[in-house]
C-alpha positions in Angstrom: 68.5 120.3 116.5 67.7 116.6 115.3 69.6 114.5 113.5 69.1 110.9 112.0 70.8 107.9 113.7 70.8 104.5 111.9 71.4 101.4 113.2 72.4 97.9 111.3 70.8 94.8 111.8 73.2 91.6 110.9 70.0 91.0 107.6 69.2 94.2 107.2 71.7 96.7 105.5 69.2 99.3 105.8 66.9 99.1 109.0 64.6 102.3 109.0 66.0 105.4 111.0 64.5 107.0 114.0 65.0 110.8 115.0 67.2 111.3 117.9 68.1 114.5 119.6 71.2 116.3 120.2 73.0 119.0 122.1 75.1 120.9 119.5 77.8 123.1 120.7 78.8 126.5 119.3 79.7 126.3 115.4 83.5 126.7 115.2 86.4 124.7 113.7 87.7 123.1 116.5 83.8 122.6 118.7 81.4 120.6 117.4 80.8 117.1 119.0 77.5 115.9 119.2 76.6 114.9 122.7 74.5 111.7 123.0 72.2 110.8 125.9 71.9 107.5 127.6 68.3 107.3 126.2 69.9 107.1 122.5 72.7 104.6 123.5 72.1 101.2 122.7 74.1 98.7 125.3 76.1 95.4 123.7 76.9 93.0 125.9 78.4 89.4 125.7 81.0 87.4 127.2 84.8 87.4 127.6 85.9 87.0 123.9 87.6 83.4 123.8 89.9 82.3 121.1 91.8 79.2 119.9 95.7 80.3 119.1 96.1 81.0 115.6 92.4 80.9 115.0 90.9 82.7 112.2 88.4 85.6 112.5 85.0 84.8 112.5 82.0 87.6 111.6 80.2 88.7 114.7 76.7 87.1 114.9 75.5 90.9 115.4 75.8 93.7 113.2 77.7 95.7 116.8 79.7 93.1 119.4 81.3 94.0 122.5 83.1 92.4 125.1 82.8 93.7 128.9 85.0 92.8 131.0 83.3 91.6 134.2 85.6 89.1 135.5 88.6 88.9 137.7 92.2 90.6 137.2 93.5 87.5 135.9 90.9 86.7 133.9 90.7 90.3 132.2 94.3 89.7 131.7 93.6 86.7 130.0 90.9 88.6 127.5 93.7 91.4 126.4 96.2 88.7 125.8 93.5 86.6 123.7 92.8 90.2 121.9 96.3 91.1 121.2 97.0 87.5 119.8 93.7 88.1 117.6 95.3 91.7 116.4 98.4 90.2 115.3 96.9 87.4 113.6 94.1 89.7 112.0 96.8 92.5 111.2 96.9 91.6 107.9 93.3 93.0 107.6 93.9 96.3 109.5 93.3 98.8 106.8 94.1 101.7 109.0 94.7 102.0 112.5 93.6 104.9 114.0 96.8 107.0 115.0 97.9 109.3 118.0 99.9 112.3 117.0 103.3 112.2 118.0 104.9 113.3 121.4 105.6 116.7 121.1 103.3 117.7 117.8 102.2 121.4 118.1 98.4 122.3 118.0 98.0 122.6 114.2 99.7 119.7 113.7 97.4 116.9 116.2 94.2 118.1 114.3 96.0 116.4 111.4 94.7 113.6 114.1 92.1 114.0 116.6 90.2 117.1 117.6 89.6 118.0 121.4 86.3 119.9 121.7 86.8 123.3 123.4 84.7 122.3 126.0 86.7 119.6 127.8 87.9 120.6 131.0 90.5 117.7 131.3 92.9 117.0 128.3 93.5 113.7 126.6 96.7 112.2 127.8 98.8 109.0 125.1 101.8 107.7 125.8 101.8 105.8 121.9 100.6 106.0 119.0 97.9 103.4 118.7 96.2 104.0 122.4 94.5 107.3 123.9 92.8 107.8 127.4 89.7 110.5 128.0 89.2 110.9 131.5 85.9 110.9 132.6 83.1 113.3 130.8 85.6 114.2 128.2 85.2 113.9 124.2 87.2 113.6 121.3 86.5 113.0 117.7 88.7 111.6 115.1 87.1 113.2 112.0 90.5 114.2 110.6 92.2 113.7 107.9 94.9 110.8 109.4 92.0 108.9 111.3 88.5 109.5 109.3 88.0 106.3 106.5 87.8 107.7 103.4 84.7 105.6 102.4 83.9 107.0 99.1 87.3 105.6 97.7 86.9 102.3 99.1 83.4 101.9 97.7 84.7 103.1 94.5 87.8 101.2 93.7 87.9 98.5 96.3 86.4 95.1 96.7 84.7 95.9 100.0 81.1 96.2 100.6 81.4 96.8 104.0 84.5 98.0 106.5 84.5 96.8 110.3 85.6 99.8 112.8 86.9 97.4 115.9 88.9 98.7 119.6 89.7 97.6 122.2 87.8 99.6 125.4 89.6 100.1 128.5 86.6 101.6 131.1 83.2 102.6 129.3 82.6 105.1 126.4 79.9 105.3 124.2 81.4 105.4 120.4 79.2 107.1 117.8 79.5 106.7 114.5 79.2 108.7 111.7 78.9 109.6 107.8 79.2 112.2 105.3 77.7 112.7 102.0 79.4 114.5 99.3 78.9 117.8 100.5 79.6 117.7 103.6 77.0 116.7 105.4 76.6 114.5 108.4 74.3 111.6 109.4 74.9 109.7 112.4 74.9 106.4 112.0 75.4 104.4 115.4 76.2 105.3 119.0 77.5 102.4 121.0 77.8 102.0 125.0 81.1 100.1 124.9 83.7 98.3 127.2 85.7 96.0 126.3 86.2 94.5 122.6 83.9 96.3 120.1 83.5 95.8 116.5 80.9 98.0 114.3 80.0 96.8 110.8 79.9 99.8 108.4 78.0 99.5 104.9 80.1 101.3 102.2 76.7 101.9 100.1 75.9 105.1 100.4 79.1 107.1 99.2 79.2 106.7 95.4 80.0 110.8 95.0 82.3 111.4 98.2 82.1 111.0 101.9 83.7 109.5 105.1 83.5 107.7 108.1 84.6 108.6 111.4 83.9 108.3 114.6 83.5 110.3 118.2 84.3 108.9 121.5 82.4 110.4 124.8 83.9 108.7 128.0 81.1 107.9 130.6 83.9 107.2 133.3 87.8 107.5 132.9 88.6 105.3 129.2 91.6 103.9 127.2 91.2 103.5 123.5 93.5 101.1 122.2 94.3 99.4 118.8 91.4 101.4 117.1 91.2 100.0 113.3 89.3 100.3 110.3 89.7 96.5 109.2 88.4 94.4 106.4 85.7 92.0 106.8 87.9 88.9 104.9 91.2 88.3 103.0 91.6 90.0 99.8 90.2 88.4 96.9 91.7 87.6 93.2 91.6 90.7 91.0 90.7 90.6 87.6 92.9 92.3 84.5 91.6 94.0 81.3 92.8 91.2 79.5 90.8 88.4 80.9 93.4 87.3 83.3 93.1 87.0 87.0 96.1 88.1 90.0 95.9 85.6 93.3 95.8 87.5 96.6 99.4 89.2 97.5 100.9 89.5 100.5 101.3 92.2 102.5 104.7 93.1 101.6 106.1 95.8 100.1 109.6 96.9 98.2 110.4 100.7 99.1 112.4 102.9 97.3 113.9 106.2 97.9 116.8 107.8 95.5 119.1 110.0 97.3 121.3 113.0 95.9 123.5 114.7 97.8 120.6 114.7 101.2 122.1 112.2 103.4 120.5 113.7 106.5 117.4 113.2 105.2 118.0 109.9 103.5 118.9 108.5 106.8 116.2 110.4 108.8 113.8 108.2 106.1 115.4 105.2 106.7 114.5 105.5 110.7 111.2 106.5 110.1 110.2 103.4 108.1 111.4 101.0 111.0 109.9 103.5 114.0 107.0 101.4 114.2 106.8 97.3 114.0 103.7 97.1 112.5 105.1 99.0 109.4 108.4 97.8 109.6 106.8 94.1 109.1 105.3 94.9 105.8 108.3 96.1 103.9 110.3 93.6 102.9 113.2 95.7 101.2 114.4 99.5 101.3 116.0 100.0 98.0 118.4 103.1 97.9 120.2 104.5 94.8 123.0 106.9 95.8 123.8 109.7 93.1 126.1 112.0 94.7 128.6 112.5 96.5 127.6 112.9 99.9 126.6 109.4 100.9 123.7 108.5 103.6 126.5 105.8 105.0 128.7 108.9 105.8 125.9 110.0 109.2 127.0 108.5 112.0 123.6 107.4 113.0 123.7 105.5 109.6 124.3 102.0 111.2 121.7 102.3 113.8 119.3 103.1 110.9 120.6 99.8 108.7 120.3 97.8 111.8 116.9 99.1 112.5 115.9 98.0 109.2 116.9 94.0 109.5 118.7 93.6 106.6 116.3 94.8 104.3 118.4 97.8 103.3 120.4 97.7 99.8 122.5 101.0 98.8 122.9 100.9 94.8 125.6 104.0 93.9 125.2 105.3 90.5 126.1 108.3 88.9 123.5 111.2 89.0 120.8 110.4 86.8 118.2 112.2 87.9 115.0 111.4 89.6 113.6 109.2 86.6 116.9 106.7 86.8 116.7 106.5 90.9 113.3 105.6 90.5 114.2 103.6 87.2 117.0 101.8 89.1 114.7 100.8 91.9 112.0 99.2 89.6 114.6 97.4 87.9 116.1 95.8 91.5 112.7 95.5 92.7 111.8 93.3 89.8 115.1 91.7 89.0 116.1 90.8 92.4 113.4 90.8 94.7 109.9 89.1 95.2 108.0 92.1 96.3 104.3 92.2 95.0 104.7 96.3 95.3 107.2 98.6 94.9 106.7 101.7 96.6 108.3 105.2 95.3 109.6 108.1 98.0 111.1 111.2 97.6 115.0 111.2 100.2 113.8 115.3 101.3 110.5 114.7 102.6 109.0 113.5 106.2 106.6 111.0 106.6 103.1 109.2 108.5 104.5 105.4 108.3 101.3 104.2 108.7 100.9 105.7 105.0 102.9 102.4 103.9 100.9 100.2 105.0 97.4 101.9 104.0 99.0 102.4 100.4 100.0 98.4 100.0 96.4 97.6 101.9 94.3 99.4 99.0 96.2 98.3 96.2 95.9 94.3 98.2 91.6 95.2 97.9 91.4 96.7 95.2 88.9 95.5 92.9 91.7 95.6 89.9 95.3 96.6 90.1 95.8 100.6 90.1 98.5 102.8 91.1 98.1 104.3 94.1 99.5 108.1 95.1 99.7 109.6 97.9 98.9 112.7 98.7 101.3 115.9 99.7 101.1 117.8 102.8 103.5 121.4 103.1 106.5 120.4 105.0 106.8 124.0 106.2 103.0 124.2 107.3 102.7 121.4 108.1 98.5 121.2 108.8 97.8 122.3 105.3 97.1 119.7 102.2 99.1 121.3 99.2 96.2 119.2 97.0 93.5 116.8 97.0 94.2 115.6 93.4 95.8 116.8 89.8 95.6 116.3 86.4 97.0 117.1 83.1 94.9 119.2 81.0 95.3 117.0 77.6 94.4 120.1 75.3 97.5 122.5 76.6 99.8 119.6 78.1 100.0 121.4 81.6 99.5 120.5 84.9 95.9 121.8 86.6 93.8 120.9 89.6 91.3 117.7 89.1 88.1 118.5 88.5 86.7 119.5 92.1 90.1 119.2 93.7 91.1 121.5 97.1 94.4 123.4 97.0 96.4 124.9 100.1 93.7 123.6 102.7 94.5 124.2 106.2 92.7 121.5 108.7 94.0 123.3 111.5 92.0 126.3 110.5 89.3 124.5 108.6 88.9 120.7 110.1 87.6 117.9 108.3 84.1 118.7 109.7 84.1 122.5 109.4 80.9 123.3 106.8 81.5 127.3 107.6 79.0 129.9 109.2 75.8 130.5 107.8 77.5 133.7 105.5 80.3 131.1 104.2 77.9 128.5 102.9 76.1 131.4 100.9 79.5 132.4 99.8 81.4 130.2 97.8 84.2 131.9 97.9 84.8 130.9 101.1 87.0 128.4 102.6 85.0 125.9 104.2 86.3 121.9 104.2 82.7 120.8 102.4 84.5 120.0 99.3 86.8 117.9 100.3 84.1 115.3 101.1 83.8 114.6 97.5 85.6 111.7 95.5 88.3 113.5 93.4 89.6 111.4 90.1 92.7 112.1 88.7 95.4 110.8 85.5 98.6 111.1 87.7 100.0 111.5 90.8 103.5 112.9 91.7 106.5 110.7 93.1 106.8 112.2 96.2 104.8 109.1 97.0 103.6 106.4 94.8 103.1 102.8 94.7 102.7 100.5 91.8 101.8 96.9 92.1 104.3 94.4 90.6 102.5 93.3 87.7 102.0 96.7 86.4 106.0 97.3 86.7 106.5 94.3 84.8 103.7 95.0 82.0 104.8 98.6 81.4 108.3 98.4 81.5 110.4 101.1 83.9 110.1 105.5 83.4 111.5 107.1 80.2 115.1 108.6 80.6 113.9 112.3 81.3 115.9 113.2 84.3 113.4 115.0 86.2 110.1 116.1 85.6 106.9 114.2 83.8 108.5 110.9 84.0 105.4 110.7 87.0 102.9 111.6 84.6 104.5 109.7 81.1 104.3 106.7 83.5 100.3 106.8 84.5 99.5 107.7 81.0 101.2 104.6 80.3 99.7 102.4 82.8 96.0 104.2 82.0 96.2 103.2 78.4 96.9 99.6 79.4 94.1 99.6 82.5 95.9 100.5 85.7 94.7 103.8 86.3 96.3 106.4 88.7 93.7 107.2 91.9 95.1 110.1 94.5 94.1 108.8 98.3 93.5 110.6 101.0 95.3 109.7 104.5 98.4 108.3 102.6 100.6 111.0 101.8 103.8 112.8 102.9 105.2 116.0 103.7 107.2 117.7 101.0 108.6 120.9 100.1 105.8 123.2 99.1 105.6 124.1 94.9 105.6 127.9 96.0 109.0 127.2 97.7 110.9 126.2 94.7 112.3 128.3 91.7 111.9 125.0 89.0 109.9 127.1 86.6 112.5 129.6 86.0 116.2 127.5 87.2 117.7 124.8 85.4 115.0 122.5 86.3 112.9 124.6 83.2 114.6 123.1 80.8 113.8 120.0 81.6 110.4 121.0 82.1 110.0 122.1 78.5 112.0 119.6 77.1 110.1 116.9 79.3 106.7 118.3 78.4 107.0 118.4 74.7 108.1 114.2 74.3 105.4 113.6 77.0 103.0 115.8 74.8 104.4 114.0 71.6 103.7 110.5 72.8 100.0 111.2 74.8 98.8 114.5 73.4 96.8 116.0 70.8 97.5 116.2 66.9 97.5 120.0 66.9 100.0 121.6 69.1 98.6 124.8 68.5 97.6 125.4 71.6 100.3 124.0 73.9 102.7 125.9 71.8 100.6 128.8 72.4 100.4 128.3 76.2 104.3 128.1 76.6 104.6 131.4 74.2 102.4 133.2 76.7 105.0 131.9 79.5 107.7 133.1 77.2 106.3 136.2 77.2 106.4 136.6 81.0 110.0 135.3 81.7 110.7 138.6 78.8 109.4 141.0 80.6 110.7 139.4 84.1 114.0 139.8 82.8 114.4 135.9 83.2 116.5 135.5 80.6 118.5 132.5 81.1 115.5 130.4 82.0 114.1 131.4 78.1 117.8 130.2 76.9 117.6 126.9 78.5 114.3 126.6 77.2 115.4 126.9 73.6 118.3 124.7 74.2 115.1 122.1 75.4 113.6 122.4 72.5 116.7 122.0 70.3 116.9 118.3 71.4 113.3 118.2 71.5 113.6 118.7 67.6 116.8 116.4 67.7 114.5 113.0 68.4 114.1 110.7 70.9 117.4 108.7 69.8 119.9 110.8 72.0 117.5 110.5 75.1 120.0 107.8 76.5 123.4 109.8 75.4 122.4 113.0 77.2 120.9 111.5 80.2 123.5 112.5 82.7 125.2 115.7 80.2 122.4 117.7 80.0 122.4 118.9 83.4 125.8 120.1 83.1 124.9 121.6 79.5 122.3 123.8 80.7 124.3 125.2 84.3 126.9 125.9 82.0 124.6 128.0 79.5 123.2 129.6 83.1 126.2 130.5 83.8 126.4 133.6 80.9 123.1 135.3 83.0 122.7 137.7 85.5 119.6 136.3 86.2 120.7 133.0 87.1 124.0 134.0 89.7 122.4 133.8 93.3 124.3 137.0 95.6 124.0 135.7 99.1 122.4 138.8 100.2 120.7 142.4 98.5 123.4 144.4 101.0 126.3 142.5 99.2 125.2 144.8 96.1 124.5 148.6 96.3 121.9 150.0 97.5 118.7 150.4 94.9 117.9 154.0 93.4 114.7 153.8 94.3 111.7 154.7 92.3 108.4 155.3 92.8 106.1 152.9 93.4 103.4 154.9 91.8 105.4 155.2 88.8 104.6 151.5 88.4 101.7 150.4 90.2 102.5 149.2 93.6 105.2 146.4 94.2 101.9 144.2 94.4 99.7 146.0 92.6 97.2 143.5 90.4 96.6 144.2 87.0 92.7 145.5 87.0 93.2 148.5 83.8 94.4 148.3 80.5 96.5 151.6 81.2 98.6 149.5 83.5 99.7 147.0 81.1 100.1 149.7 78.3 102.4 151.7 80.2 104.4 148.4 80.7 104.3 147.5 76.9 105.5 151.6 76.3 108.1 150.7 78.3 109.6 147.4 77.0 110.1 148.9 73.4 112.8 151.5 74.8 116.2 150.6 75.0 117.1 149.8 78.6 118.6 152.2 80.9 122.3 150.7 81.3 122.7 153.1 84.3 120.2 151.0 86.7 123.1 148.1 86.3 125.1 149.5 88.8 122.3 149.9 91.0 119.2 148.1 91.2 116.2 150.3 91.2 114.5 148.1 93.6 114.7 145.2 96.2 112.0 142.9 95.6 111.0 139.5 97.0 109.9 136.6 95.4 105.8 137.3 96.1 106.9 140.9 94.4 108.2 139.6 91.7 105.7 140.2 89.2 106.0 141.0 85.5 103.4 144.0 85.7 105.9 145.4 88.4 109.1 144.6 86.8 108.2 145.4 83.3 108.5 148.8 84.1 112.0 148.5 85.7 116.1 148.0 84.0 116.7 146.5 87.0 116.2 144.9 90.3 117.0 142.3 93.0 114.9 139.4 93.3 114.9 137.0 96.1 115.5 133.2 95.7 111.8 131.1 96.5 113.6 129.8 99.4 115.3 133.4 100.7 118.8 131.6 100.5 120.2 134.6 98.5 119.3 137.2 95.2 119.3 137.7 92.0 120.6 140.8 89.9 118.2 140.8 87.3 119.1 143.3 84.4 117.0 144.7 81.1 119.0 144.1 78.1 116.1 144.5 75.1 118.4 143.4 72.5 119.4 140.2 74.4 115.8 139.5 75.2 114.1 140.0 71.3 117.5 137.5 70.2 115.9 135.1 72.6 112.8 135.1 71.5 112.9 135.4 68.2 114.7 132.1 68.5 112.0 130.7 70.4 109.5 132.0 68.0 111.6 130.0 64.9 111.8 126.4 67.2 108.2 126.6 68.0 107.3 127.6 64.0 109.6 123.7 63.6 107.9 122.1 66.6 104.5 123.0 65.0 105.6 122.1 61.4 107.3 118.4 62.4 104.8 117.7 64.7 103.1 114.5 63.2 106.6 113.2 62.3 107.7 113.8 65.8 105.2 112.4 67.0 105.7 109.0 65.3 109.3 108.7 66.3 109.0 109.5 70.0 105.6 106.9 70.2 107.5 104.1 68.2 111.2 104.7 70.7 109.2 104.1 73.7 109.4 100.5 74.1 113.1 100.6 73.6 113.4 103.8 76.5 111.6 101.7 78.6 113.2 98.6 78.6 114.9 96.3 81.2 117.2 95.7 78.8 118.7 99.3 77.9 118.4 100.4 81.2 120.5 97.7 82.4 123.0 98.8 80.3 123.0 102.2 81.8 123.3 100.8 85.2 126.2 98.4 84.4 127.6 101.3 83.0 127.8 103.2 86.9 
């Protein structure tokens, strides 16, 4: 099989490329390493690196450098001292390093990292998380999604015209370099015979649609692979604003902030795991916590060590709970009020995280071209190889959250690494999972606060989140910042691990409430002239909580828009009483009392499934759905309220299986306990017949409404009134 190889000359960004062969190993996810010959391996050799202390980094005179260490012990001692003192004073260019799992990671897990081809008889041994030994003969490739640079993003929204890939090689390897293209595809770029320092110039040219770079590492006798970076070739520059006005160069420095409610395990466990590692620990130069319940992070007994850890950075703000839009509120409003951070970083308290994806975050938005907020990514805390999503967006016609245009969902890189392009039947069939899309630069309007950072001036131009509690305060927030030019981009290799969607009841608890209520004032403010269709969106979901029996979450969704109608006046007032409101309303529903357990209740009837499709059956004939409909306009069976017909879980759930029940048990998302869901027809018609009359008002005031919730925002978003609700704690 033949590939192309290019190599860079220092003038040349585009010297011509030459055929060079390759020995490709069996296609599967987990083996396929090119292996290069001698023949195709270009040897660099100079001298022992020698710098002045504190000297600046100077541009190789080649387009590929390496030091080999020939000399003594002493004086080879000398070079790695000279080389660490160069890394420290350079770190403020480091971009990424390239990271070692941690001790004790399963399988799934390390490919998030490095991949071992099958074929290596010897396995890579680290004892931290920046240096790696390959004993002799042995590969590795760090095409992954922690270690490959995504190039595409830095091309398009950075500064950079070119990225430097530099290590530090213990023994000799030869490094080879490579590229994607949008779809997938790779093209080698480079192969280098290294020992010693090494630095590789990459161009950033060709990746204007999507692609990576990456590199392999073939050990030609015993190697150590240490302080692997992708670093930029000079100091950020000044970035220019929409209005004409320019922003110096900021320092690497970052404020983070992570409400906390009632989690203090995890709080704390997120306070150790931002000072785990120095080189992160140095960039953040204050941990801002606001504590809304009850059970406090300073309550853990490993609390102290955590706080100590942190070097005084830490500062605890108790307040009552509002919600995640005043934690993250509070924290913009500290960050700006009393601190000099040039970014103010957003986390979640219940999630676990890569560090490193600090200091990447704060190192795009120091390059970028113009200031931008920058998201992070979520990973599934509960699987934890798979990407929950490559990028979302809010579809501006029905105000709903969607996928971005070419975005991945659910993708597993344990199953399908970065580099797996599928069989030849998978690439005919694109309904097969391959990872060839998720080469290509996804663009997005928002990205969710699991993990978000804004830089300072856009905090102090936009003002802090609306007072919605919880739920599209993330997505009011980039709207806000994209109409004023800082848009939202989603990056890959920055990102968390959270709680998966699929894992959580919020459509249907008391978190649908505020989802409704949310969405509407968001919708009012950024959306389109015409509800129409929105309102005809959340009627069809109206229509499925009916025949789910999901009763109480339609209630709460009336009471939401009730103060929808009401105006954005009372947004303040009912800040922290709505929550209580709407449990209380939840309260008068079977559907919303969690049983610990189906055996607390008695045992279901039974019926068959034939008699209604299969507890998973899909919907594929009109006879199916009929049959449910037939069934709906009869008065409920008040016998099957004893008794539950059937025990269902959350995956069985589905409205063309319990439309054709009067009752059954349905497991919580999370399997902590049931439900006792019962059909009461009258009930249900009451409820939406109500729903039908508020949307009929929604549709009717909608221009007024409109008005009033654009002209309030300046005054819910201000310092000012916000301070007043914190002075108020």
């Amino acid at each position: 099989m033949t590939n192309s190889m290019r190599e860079y000359s220092h003038t040349a960004r585009s010297a011509p490329s030459h055929p060079a062969s390759f020995v490709c190993l069996p296609t599967s996810p987990s083996t396929f390493l090119p292996l290069t010959t001698a023949r195709q391996t270009k040897k660099f050799e100079t001298k022992p690196l020698r710098l002045k202390p504190n000297c600046p980094l100077k541009l190789p005179s080649k387009k590929v450098r390496a030091v080999e260490n020939t000399t003594g012990a002493a004086e080879a001692e000398a070079n790695r001292t000279n080389l660490a003192n160069r890394a420290n004073q350079d770190a403020d260019r480091i971009l990424m390093r390239v990271l070692m799992p941690k001790k004790g990671e399963p399988r799934d897990v390390r490919m998030l990292y490095l991949i071992e081809p099958d074929q290596n008889k010897l396995r890579l041994r680290w004892q931290d998380r920046t240096s790696l030994t390959i004993p002799d003969g042995q590969e590795v490739t760090f095409q992954t999604y922690f270690n490959a640079f995504p190039a595409s993003y830095w091309r398009r929204w950075s500064q950079l015209t070119e990225v430097l890939l530099a290590m530090d090689v213990e023994g000799r390897a030869t490094i080879s370099v490579y590229r994607s293209k949008h779809d997938g595809t790779r093209i080698s770029v480079t192969n280098v015979e290294a020992t010693g320092y090494v630095e590789i110039p990459l161009a950033l040219n060709n990746f204007e649609d999507g692609g990576w770079l990456w590199f392999d590492v073939t050990a030609e006798e015993e190697s150590t692979i240490r302080d692997a970076a992708w670093v930029a070739p000079h100091a950020p520059k000044e970035q220019q604003l929409d209005d004409g006005t320019t922003l110096p160069p900021q320092p690497k420095q970052v404020a983070v902030g992570i409400p906390t409610f009632n989690r203090p395990r995890d709080a704390v466990n997120a306070l150790h795991a931002l000072a785990e590692d120095g080189f992160v620990e140095s960039s953040i130069s204050y941990v801002l916590m606001p504590d809304q319940g009850n059970q406090h992070p300073a309550d853990e007994p490993d609390f102290a060590e955590a706080e100590k850890n942190l070097n005084g950075k830490l500062r605890i703000f108790p307040q009552g709970n509002l919600g995640g839009s005043g934690g993250y509120s509070r924290i913009m409003y500290e960050a700006l009020n009393s601190t000099d951070a040039p970014y103010i970083l957003y986390m979640d308290d219940d999630i676990a995280i890569e560090p490193d994806s600090i200091v990447r975050a704060v190192q795009v938005a120091r390059y970028a071209k113009r200031p931008f907020l920058v998201g992070g990514q979520m990973l599934n805390l509960q699987d934890r190889s798979q990407l929950r999503t490559t990028g979302e967006t809010v579809d501006r016609d029905i105000f709903m959250f969607r996928a971005a245009e070419h975005a991945v969902y659910d993708h597993d890189f344990a199953k399908y690494p970065l580099g797996y392009r599928g069989t030849e039947e998978e690439e005919l069939d694109p309904r097969k999972t391959t990872s060839r899309a998720l080469h290509r630069r996804i663009d997005v309007n928002y990205n969710g606060w699991w993990m978000n950072l804004f830089p300072r001036v856009v905090a102090e131009k936009m003002g802090l989140p609306l007072p919605l509690f919880i739920k599209w305060d993330d997505n009011e927030y980039a709207f806000r910042a994209e109409e004023a030019g800082f848009p939202t981009v989603t990056w890959p290799g920055v990102a968390i691990w959270h709680m998966a969607w699929a894992d959580k009841d919020d459509a249907i608890d008391w978190q649908a409430y505020f989802h409704m209520r949310n969405r509407l004032i968001v919708a009012a403010i950024y959306g389109p002239d015409n509800p129409e269709a929105m309102l005809k969106n959340m009627r069809k979901s109206t229509h499925k909580h009916y025949m789910c029996m999901e009763y109480s979450t339609i209630a709460i969704q009336n009471e939401a828009m009730r103060d929808f109608l009401a105006g954005p006046d009372q947004l303040f007032d009912i800040l922290e009483s709505s929550l209580p409101r709407i449990q209380g309303i939840r309260k008068e529903y079977s559907d919303a009392q969690v049983v610990p357990s189906a055996a607390d209740l008695p045992a279901p009837t039974g019926v068959s499934t034939r008699a209604i499709g299969g507890r998973l059956a899909k919907v594929k004939k009109l006879p199916q759905a009929a049959k449910a409909l037939l069934h709906l306009r009869k008065d409920e069976d008040r016998a099957h309220w004893d008794a539950p017909q059937m025990n269902l879980t959350a995956d069985e759930a589905r409205w063309f299986t319990l439309a054709r029940l009067d009752s059954a048990t349905v497991s919580t998302a999370g399997g902590t306990g049931v439900v006792f869901r019962k059909r009461d027809k009258q009930l249900a018609d009451q409820l939406s017949e109500e729903q039908k009359e508020l949307r009929a008002q929604i549709q009717e005031r909608w221009p007024e409404l409109k008005r009033a919730y654009r002209d309030a925002r300046p005054e819910l978003t201000s310092h000012e009134n916000w301070g007043k609700i914190f002075d108020a704690q």
